[in-house]
CHARMM-style PDB file with segment names, atoms N, HN, CA, C and O in Angstrom:
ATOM      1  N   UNK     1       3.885 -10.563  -4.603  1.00  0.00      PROA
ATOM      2  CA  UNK     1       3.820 -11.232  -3.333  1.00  0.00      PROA
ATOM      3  C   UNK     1       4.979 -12.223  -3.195  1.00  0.00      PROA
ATOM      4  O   UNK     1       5.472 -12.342  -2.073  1.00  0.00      PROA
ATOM      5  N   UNK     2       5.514 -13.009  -4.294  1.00  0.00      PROA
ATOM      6  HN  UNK     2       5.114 -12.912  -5.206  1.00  0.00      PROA
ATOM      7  CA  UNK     2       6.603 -13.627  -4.491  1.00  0.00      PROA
ATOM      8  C   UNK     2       7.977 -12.822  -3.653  1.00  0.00      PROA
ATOM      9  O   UNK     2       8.757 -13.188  -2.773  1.00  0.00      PROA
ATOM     10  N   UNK     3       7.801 -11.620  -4.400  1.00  0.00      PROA
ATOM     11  HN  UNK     3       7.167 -11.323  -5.114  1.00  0.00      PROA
ATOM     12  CA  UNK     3       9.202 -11.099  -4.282  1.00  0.00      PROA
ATOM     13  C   UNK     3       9.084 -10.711  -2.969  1.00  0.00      PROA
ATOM     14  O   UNK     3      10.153 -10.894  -2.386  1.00  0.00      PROA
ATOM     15  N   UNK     4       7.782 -10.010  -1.893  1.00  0.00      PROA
ATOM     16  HN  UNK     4       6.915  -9.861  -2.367  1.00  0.00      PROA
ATOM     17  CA  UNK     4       8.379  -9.995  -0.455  1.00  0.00      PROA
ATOM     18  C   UNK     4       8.062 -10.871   0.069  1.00  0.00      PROA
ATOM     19  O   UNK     4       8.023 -10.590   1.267  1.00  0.00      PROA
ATOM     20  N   UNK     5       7.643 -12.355  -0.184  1.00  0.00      PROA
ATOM     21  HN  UNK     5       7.675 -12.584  -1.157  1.00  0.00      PROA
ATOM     22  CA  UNK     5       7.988 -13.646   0.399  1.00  0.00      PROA
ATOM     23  C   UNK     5       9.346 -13.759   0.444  1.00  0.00      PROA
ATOM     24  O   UNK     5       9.798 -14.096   1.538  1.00  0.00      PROA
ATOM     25  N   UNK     6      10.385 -13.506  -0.743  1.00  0.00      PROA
ATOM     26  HN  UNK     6      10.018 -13.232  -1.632  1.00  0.00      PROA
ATOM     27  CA  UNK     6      11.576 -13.854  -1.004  1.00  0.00      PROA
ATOM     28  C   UNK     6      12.269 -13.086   0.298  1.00  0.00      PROA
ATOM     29  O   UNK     6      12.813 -13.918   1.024  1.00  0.00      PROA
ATOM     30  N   UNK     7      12.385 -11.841   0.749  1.00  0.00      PROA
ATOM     31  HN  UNK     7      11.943 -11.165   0.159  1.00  0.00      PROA
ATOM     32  CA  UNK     7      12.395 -10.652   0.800  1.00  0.00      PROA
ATOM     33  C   UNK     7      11.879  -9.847   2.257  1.00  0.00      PROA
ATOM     34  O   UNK     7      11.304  -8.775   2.449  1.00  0.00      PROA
ATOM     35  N   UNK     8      12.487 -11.132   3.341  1.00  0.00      PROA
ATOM     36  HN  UNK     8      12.954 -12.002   3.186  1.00  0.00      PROA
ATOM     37  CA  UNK     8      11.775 -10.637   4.469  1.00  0.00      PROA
ATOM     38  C   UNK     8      11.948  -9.815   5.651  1.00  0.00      PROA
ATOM     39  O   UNK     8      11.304  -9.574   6.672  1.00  0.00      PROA
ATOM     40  N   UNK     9      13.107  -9.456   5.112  1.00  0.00      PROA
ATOM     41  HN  UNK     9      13.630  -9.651   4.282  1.00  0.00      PROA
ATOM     42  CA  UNK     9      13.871  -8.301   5.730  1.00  0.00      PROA
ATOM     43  C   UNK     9      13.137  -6.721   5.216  1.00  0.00      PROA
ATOM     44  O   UNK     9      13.630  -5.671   5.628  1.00  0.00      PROA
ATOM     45  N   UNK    10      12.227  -6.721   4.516  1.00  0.00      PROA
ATOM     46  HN  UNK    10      11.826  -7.574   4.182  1.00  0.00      PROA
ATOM     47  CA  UNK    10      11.819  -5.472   3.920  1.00  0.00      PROA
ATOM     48  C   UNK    10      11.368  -4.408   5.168  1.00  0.00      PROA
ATOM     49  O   UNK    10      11.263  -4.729   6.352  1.00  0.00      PROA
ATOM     50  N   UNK    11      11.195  -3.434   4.756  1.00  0.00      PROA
ATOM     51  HN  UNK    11      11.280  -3.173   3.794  1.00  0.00      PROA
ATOM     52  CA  UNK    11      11.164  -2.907   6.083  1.00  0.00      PROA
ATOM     53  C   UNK    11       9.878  -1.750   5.538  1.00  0.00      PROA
ATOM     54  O   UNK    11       8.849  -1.567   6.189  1.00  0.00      PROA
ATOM     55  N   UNK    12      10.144  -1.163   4.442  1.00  0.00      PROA
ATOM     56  HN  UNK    12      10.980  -1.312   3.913  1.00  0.00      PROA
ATOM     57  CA  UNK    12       8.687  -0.356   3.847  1.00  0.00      PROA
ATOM     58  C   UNK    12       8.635  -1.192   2.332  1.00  0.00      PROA
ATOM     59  O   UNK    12       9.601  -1.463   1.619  1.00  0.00      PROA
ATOM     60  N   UNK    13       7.246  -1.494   2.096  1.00  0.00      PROA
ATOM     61  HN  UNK    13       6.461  -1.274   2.676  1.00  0.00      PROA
ATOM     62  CA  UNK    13       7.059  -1.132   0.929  1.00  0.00      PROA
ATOM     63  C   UNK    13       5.560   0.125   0.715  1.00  0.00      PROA
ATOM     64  O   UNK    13       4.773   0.564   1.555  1.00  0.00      PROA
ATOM     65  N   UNK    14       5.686   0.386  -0.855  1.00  0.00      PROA
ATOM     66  HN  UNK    14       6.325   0.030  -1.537  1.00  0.00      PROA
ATOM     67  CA  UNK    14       4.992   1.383  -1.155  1.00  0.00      PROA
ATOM     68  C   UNK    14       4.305   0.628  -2.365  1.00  0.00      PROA
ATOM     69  O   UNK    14       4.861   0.155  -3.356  1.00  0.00      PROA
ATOM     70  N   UNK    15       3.133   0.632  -2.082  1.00  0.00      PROA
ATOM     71  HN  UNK    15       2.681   1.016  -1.276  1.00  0.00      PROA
ATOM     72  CA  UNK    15       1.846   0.098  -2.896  1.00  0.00      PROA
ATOM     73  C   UNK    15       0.973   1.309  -3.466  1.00  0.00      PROA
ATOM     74  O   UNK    15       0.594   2.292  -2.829  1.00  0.00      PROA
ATOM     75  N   UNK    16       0.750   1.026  -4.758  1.00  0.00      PROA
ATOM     76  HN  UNK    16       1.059   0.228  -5.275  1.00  0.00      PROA
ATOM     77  CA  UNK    16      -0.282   1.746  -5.410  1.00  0.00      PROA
ATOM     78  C   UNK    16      -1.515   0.881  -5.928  1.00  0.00      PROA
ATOM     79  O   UNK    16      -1.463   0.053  -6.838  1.00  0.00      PROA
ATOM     80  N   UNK    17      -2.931   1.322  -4.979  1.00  0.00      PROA
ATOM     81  HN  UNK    17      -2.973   1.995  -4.240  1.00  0.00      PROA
ATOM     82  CA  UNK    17      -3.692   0.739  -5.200  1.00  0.00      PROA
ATOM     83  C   UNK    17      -4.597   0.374  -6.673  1.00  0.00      PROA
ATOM     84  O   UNK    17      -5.633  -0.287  -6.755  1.00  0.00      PROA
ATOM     85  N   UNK    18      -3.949   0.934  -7.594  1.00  0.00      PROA
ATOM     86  HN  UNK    18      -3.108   1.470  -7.527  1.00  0.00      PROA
ATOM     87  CA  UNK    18      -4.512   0.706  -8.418  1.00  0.00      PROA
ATOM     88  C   UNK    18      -3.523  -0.096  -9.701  1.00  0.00      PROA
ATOM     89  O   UNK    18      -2.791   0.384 -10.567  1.00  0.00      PROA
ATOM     90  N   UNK    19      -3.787  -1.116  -9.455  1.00  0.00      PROA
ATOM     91  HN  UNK    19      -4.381  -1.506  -8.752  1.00  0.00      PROA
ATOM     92  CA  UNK    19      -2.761  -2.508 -10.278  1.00  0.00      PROA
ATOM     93  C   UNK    19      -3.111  -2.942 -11.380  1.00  0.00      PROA
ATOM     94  O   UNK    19      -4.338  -2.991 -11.302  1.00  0.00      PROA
ATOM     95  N   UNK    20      -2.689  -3.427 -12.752  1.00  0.00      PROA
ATOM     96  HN  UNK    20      -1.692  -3.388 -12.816  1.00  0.00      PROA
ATOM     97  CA  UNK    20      -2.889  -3.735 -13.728  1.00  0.00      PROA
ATOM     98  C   UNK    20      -3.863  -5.072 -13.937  1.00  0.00      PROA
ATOM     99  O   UNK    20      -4.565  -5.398 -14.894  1.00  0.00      PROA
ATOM    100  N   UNK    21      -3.631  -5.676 -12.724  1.00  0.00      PROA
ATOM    101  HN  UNK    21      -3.061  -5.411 -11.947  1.00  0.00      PROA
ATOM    102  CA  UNK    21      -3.901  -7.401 -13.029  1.00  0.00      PROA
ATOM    103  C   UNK    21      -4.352  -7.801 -11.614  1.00  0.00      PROA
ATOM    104  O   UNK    21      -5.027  -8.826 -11.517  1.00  0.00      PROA
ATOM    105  N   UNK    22      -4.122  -7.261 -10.761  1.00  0.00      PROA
ATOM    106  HN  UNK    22      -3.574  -6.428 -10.839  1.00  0.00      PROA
ATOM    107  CA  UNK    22      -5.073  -7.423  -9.272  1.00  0.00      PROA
ATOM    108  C   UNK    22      -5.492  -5.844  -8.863  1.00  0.00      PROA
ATOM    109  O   UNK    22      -5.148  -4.691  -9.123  1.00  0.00      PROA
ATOM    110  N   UNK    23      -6.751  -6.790  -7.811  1.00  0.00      PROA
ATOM    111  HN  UNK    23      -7.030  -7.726  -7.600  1.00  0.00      PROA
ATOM    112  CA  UNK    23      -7.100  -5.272  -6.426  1.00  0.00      PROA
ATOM    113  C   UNK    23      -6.693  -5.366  -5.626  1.00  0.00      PROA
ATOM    114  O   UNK    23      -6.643  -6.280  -4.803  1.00  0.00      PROA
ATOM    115  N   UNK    24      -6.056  -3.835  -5.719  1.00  0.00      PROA
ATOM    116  HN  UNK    24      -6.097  -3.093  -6.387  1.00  0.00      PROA
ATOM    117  CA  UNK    24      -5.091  -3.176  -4.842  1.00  0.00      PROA
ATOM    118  C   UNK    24      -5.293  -3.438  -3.391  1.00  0.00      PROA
ATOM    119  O   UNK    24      -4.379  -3.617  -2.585  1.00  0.00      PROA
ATOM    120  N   UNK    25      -6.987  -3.449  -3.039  1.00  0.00      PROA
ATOM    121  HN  UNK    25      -7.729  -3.303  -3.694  1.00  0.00      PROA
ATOM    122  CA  UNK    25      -7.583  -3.443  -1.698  1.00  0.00      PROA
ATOM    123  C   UNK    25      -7.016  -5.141  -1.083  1.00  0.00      PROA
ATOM    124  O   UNK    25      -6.871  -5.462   0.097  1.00  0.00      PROA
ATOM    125  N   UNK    26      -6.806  -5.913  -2.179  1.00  0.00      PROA
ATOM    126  HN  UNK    26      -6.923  -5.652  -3.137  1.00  0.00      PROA
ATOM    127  CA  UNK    26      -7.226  -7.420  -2.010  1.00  0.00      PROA
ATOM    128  C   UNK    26      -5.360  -7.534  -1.514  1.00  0.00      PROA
ATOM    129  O   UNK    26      -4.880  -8.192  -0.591  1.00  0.00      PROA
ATOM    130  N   UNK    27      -4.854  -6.899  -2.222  1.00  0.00      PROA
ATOM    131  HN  UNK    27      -5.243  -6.364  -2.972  1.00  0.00      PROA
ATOM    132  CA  UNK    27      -3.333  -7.023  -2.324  1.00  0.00      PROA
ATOM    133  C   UNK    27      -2.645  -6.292  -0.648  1.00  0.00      PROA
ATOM    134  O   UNK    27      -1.753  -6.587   0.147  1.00  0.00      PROA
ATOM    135  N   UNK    28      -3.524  -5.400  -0.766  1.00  0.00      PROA
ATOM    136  HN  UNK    28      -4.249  -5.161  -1.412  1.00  0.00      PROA
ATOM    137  CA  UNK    28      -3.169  -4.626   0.661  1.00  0.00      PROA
ATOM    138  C   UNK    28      -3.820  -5.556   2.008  1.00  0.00      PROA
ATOM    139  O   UNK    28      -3.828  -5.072   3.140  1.00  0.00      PROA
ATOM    140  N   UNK    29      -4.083  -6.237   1.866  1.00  0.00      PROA
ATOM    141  HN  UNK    29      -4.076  -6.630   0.946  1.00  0.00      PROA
ATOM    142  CA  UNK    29      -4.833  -6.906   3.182  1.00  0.00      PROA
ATOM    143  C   UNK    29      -4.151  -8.534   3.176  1.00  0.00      PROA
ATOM    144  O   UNK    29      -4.317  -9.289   4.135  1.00  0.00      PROA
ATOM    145  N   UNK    30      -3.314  -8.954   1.857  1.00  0.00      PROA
ATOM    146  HN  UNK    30      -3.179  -8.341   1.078  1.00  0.00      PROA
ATOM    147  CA  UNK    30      -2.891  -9.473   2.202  1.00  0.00      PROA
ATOM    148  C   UNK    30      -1.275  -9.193   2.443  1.00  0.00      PROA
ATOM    149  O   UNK    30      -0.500 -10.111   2.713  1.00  0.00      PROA
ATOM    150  N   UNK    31      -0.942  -8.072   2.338  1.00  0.00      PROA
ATOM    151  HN  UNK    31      -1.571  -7.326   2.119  1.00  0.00      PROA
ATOM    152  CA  UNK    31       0.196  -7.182   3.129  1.00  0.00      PROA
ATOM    153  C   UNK    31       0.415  -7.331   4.318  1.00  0.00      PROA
ATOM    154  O   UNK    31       1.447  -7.632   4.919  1.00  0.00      PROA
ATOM    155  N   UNK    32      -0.898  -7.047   4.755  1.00  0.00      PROA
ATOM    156  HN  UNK    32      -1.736  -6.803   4.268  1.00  0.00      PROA
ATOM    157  CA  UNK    32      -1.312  -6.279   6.094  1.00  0.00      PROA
ATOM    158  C   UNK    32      -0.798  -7.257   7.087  1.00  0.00      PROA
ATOM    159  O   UNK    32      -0.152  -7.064   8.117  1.00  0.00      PROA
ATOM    160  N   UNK    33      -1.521  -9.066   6.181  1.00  0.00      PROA
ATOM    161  HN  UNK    33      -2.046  -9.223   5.344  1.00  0.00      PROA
ATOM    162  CA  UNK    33      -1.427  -9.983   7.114  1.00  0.00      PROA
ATOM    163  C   UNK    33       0.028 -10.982   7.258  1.00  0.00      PROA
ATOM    164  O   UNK    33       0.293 -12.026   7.853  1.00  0.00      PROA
ATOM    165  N   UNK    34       0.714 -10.117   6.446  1.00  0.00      PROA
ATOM    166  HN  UNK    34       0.499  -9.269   5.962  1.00  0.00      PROA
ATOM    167  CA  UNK    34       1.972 -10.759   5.708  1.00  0.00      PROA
ATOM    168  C   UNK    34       3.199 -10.337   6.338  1.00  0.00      PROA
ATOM    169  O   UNK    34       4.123 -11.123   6.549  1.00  0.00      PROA
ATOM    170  N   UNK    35       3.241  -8.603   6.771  1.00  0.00      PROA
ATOM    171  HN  UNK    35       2.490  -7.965   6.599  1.00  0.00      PROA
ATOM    172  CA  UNK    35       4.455  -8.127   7.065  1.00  0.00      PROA
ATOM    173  C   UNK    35       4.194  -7.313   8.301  1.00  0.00      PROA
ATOM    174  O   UNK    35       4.947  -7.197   9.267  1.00  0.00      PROA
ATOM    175  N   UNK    36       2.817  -6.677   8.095  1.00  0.00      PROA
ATOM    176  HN  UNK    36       2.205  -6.771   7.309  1.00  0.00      PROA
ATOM    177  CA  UNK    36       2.504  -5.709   9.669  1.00  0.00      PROA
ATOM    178  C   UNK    36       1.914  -4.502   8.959  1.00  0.00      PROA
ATOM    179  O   UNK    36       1.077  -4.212   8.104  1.00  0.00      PROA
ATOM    180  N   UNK    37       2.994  -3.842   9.953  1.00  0.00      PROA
ATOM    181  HN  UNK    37       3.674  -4.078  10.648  1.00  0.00      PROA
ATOM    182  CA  UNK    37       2.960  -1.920   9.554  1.00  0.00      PROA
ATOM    183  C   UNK    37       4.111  -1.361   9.114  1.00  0.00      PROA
ATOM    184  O   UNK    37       4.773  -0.455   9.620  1.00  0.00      PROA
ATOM    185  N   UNK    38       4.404  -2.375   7.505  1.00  0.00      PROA
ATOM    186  HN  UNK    38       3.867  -3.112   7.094  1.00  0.00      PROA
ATOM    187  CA  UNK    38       5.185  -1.700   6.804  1.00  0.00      PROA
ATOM    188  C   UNK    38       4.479  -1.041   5.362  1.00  0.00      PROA
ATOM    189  O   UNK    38       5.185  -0.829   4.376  1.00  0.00      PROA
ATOM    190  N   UNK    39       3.563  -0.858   5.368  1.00  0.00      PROA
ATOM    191  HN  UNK    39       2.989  -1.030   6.169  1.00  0.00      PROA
ATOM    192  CA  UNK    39       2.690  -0.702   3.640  1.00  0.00      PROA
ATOM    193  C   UNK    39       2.425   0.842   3.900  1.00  0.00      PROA
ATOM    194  O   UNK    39       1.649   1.222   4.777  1.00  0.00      PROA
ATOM    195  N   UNK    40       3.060   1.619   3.150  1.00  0.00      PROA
ATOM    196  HN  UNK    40       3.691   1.310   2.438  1.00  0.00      PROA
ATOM    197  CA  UNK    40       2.458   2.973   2.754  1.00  0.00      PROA
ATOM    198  C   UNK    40       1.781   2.916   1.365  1.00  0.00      PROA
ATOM    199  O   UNK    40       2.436   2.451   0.432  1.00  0.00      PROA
ATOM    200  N   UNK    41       0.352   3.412   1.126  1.00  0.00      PROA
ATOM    201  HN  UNK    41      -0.181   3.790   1.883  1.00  0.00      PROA
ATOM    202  CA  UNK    41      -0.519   3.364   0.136  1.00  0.00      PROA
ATOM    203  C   UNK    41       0.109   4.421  -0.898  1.00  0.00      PROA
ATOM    204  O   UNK    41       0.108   5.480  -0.270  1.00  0.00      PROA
ATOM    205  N   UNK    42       0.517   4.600  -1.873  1.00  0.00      PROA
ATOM    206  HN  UNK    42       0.517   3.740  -2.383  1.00  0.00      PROA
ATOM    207  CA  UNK    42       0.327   5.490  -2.659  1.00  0.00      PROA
ATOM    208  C   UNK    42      -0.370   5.530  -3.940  1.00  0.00      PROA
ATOM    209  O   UNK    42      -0.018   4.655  -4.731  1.00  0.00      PROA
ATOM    210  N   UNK    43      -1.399   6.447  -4.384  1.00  0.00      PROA
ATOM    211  HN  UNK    43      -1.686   7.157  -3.741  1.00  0.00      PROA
ATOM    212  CA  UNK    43      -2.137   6.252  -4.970  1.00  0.00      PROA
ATOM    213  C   UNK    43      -2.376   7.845  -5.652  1.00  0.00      PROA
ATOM    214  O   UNK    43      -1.876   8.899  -5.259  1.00  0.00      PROA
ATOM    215  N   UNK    44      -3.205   7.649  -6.668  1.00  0.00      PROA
ATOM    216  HN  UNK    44      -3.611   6.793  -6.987  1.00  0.00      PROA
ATOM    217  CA  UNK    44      -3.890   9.112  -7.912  1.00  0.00      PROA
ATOM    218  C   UNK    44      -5.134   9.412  -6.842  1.00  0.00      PROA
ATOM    219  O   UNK    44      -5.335  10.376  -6.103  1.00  0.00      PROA
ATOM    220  N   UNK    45      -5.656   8.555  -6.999  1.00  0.00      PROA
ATOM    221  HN  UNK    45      -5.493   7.772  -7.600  1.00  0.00      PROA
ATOM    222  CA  UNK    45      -7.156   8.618  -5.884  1.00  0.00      PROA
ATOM    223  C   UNK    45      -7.140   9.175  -4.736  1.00  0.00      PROA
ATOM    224  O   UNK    45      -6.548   8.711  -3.761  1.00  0.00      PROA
ATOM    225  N   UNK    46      -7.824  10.277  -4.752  1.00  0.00      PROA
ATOM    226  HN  UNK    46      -8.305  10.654  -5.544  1.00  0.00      PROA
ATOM    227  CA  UNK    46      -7.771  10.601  -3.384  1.00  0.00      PROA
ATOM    228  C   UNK    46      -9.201  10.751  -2.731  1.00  0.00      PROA
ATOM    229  O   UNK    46      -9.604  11.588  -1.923  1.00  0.00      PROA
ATOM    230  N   UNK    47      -9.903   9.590  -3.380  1.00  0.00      PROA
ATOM    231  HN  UNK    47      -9.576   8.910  -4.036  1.00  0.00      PROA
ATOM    232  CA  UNK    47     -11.931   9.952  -2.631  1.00  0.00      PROA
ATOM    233  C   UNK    47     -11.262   8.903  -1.613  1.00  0.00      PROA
ATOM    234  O   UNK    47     -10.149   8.401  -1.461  1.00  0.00      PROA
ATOM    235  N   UNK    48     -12.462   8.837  -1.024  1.00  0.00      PROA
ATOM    236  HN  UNK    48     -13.367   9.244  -1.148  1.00  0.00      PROA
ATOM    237  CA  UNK    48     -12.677   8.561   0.732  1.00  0.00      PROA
ATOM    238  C   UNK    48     -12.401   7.267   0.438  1.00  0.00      PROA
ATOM    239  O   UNK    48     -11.879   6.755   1.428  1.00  0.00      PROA
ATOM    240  N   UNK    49     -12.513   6.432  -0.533  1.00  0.00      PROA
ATOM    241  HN  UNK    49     -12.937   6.848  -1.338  1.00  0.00      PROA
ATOM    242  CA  UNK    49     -12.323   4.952  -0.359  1.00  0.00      PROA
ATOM    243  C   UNK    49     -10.756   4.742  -0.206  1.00  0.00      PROA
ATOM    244  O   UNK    49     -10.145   3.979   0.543  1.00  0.00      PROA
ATOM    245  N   UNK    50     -10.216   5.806  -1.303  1.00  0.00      PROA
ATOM    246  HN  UNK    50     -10.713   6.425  -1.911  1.00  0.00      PROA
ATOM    247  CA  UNK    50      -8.518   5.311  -0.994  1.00  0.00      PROA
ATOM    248  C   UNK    50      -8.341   5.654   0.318  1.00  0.00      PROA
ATOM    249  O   UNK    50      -7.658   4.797   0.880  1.00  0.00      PROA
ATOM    250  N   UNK    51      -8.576   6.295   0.839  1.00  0.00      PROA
ATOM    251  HN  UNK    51      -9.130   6.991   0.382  1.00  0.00      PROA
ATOM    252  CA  UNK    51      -7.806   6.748   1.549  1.00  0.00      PROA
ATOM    253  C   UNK    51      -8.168   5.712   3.133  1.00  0.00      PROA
ATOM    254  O   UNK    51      -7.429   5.007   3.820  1.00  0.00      PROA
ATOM    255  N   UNK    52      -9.506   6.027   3.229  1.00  0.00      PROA
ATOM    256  HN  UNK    52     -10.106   6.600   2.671  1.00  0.00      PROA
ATOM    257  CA  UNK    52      -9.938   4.704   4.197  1.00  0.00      PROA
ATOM    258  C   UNK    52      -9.660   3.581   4.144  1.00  0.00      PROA
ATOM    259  O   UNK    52     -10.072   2.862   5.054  1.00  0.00      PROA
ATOM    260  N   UNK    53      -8.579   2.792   2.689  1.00  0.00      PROA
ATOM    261  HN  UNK    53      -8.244   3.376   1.950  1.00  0.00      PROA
ATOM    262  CA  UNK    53      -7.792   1.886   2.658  1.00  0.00      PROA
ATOM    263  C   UNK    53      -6.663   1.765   3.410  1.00  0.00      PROA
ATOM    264  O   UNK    53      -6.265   0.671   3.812  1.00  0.00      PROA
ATOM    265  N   UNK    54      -5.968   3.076   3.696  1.00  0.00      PROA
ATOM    266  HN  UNK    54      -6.292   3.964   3.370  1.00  0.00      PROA
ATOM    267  CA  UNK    54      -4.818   3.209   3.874  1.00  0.00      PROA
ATOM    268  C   UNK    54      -5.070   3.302   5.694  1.00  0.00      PROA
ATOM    269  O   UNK    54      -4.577   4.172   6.411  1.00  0.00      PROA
ATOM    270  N   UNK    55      -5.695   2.503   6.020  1.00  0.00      PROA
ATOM    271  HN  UNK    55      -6.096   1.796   5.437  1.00  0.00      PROA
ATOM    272  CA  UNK    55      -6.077   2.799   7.756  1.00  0.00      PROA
ATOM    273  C   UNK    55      -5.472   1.784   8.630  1.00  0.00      PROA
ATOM    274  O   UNK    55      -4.270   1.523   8.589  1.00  0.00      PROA
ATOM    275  N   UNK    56      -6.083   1.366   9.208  1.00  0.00      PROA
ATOM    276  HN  UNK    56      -7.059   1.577   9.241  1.00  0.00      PROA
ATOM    277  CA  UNK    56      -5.020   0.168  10.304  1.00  0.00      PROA
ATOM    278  C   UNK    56      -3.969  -0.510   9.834  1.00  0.00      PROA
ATOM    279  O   UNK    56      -4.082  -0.412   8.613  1.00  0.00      PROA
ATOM    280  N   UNK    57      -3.083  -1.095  10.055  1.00  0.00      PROA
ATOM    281  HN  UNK    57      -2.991  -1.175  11.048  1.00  0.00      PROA
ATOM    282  CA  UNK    57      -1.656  -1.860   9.412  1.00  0.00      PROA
ATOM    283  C   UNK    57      -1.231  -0.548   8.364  1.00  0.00      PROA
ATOM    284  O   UNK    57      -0.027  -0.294   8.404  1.00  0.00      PROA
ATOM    285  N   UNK    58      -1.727  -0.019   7.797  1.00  0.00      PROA
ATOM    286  HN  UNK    58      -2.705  -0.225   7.764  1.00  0.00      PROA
ATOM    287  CA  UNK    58      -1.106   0.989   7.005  1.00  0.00      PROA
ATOM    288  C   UNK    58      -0.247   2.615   7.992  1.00  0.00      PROA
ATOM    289  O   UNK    58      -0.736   3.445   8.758  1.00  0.00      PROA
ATOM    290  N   UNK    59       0.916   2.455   7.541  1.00  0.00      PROA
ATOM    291  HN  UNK    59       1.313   1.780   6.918  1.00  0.00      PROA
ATOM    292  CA  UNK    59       2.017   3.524   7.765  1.00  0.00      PROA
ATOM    293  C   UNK    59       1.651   5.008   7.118  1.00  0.00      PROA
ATOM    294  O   UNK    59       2.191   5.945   7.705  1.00  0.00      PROA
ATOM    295  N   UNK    60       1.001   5.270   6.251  1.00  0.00      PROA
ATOM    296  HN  UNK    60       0.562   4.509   5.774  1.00  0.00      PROA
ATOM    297  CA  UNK    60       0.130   6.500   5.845  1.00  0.00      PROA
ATOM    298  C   UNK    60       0.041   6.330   4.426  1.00  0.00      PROA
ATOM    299  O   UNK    60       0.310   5.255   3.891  1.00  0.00      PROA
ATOM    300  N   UNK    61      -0.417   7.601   3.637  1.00  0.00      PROA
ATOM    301  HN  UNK    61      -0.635   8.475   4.072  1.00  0.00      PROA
ATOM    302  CA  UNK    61      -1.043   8.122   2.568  1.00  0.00      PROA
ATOM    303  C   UNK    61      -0.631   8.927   2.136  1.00  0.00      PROA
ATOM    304  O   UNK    61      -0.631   9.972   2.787  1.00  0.00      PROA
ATOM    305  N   UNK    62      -0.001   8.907   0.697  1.00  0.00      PROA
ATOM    306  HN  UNK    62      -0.001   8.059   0.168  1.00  0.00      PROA
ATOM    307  CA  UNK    62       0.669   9.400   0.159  1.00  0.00      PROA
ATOM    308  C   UNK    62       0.406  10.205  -1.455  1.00  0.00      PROA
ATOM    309  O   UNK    62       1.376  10.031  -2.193  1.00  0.00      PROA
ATOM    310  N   UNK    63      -0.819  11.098  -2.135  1.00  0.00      PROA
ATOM    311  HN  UNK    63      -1.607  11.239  -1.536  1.00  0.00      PROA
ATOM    312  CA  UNK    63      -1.358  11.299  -3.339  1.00  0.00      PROA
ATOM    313  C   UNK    63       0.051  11.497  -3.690  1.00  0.00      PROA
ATOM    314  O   UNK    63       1.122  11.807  -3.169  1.00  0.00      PROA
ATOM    315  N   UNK    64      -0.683  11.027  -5.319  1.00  0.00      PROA
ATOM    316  HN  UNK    64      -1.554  10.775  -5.741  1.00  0.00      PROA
ATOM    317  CA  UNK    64       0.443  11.092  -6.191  1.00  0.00      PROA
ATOM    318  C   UNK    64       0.686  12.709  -6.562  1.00  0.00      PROA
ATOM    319  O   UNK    64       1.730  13.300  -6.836  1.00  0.00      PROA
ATOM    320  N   UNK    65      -0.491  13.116  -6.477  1.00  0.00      PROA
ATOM    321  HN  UNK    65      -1.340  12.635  -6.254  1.00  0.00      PROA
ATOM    322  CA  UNK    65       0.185  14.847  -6.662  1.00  0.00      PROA
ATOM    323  C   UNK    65       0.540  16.160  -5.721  1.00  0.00      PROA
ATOM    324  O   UNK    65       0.511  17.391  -5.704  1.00  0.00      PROA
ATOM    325  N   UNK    66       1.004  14.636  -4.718  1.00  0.00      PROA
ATOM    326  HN  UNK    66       1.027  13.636  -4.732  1.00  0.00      PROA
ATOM    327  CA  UNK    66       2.173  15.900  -3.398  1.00  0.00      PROA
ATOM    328  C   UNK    66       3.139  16.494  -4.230  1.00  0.00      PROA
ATOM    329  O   UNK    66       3.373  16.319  -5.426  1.00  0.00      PROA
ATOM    330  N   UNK    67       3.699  17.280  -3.327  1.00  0.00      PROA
ATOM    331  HN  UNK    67       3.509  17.422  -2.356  1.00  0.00      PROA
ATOM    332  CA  UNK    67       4.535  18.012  -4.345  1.00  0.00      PROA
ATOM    333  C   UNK    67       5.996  17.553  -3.577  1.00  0.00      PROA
ATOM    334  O   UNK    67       5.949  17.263  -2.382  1.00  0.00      PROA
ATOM    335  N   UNK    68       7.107  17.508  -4.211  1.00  0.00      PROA
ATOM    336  HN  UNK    68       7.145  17.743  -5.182  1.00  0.00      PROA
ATOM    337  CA  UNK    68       7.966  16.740  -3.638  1.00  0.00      PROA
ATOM    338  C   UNK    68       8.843  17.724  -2.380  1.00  0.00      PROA
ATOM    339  O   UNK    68      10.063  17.568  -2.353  1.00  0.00      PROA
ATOM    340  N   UNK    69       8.178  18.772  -1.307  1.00  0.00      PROA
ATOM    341  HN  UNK    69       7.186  18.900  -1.328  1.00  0.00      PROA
ATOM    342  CA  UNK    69       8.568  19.741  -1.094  1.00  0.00      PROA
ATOM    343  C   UNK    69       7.864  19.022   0.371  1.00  0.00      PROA
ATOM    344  OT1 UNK    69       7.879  19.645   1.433  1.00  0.00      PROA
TER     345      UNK     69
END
């Protein structure tokens, strides 16, 4: 959160909800209220909770096992 405080020209970032040391959900909402509709979710998870994370202020959804095609 430091670094896109620093950093306010950002224009996407890409979040993976599942973080070592915070929740992802907690981290994304304070995104949401921080920069807008720049946060694309990317995540392993693909049950209904991730993905219903990735809903208002969020730019879309991205599983980690798209294929890069």
């Amino acid at each position: 959160m430091q670094l896109i405080a620093e950093h306010a020209d950002l224009s996407l970032i890409l979040l993976d909800l599942t973080l070592p040391d915070r929740d992802g959900f907690s981290v994304l909402a304070e995104l949401r209220s921080a920069t807008g509709d720049s946060v694309v979710v990317l995540s392993a998870c693909q049950d209904r909770k991730h993905r219903q994370g990735s809903g208002p202020g969020v730019l879309g959804f991205i599983p980690k096992s798209a294929s890069a095609r």
